[in-house]
C-alpha positions in Angstrom: -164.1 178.9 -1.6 -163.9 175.6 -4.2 -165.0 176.3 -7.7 -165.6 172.9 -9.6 -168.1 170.6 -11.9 -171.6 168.9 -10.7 -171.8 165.9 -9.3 -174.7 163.9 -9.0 -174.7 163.4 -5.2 -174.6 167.0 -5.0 -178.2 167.3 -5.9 -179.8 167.6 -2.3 -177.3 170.9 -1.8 -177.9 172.4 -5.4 -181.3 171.9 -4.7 -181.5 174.2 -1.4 -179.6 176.8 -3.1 -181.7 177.2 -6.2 -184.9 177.0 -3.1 -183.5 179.9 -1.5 -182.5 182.0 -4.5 -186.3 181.8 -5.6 -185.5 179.9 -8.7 -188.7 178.0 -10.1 -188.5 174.4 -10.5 -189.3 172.7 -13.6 -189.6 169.0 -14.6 -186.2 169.2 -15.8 -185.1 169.7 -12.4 -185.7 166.4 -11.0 -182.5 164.0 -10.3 -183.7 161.9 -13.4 -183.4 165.5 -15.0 -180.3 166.7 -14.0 -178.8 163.2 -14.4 -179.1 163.2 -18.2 -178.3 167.0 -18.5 -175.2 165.4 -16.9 -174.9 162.6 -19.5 -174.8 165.8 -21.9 -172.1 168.4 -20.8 -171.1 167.8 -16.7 -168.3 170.2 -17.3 -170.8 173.1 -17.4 -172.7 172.4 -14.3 -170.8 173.7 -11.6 -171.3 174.6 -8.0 -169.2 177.0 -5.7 -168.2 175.1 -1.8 -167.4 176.5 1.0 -166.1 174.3 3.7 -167.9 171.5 2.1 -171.0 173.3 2.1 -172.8 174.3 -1.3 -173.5 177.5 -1.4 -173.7 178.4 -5.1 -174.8 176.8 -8.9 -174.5 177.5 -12.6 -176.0 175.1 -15.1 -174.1 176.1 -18.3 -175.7 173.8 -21.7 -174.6 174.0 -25.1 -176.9 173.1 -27.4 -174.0 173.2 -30.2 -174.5 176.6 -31.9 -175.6 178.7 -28.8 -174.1 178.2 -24.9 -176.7 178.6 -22.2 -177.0 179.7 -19.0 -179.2 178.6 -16.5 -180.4 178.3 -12.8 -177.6 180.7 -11.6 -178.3 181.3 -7.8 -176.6 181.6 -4.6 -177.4 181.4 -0.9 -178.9 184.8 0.9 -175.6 184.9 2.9 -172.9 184.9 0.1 -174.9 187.3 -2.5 -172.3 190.5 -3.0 -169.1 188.4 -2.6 -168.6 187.6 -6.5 -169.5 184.1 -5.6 -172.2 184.6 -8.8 -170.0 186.3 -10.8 -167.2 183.7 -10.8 -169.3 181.1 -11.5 -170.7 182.9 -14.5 -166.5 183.3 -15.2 -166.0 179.9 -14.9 -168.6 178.6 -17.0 -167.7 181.1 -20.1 -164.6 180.0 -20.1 -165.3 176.2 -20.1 -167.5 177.2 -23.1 -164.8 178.9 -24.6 -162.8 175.8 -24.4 -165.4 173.7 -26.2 -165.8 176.4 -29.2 -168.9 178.5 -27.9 -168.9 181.7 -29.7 -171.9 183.3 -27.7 -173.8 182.6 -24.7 -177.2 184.0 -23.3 -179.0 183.4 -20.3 -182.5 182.7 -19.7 -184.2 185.8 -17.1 -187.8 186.0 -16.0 -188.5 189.6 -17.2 -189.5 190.2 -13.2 -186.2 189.1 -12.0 -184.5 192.6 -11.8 -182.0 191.3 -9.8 -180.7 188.8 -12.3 -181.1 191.6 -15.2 -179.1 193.9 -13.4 -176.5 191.1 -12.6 -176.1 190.1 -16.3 -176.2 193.6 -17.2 -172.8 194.3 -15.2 -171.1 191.2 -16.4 -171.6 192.1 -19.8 -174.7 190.8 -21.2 -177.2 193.2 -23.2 -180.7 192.0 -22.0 -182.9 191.6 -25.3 -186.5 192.5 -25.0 -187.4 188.5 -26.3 -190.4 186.6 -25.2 -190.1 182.8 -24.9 -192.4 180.4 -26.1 -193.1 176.9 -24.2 -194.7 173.9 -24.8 -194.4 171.3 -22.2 -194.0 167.9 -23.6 -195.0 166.2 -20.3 -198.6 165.2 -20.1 -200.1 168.0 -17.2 -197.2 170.3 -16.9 -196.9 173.6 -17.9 
């Protein structure tokens, strides 16, 4: 299994793992998207390869006093074989690099899965609610 950054023409493959994790895709999302996330910090997307296939994502942001993590997923078949949980490693520690002091993660209060995940690697879930406003004309 390959650990390593984002890149661009690795969109169609990030895309049918964050499909089959159940993540929810947002304007953001689109290659126009991702490619100025890119522009931003590359070294805090990364995806997890095995034998050239892509099997797992982590889209780390820092937004210069907080680190974020986002769109964590990985396919049905490699769930329970820390492939999640080294990404998570591997993005921390690319933060720590660039002077990240903490890091939080964005959950859907119905994702148990992911709650219980971050839970285990260290993360105290905050009862927060998140307020939205889209910015694009007919999208919520």
């Amino acid at each position: 299994m390959k650990f390593r950054t984002f890149d661009l023409s690795d969109y169609p493959g990030v895309l049918k793992v964050w499909s089959k994790a159940g993540l929810e895709f947002r304007p953001g999302d689109s290659e126009g998207g991702i490619r100025v996330k890119i522009q931003r910090d590359p070294e805090l997307f990364l995806v997890a390869e095995d034998q050239g296939r892509i099997v797992g994502s982590v889209m780390g942001a820092w937004d210069g006093r907080r680190g974020w993590i986002y769109h964590l997923g990985v396919l049905p078949g490699y769930r329970r074989k820390r492939v999640a949980t080294r990404l998570v490693r591997e993005v921390e520690s690319r933060m720590r690099e660039k002077g990240v002091l903490k890091v939080n993660a964005l959950i859907f209060g119905w994702n148990d899965a992911s709650i219980g995940f971050f839970s285990k690697n260290g993360y105290t879930v905050a009862d927060m609610k998140e307020a939205q406003k889209s910015l694009v004309a007919g999208k919520s």
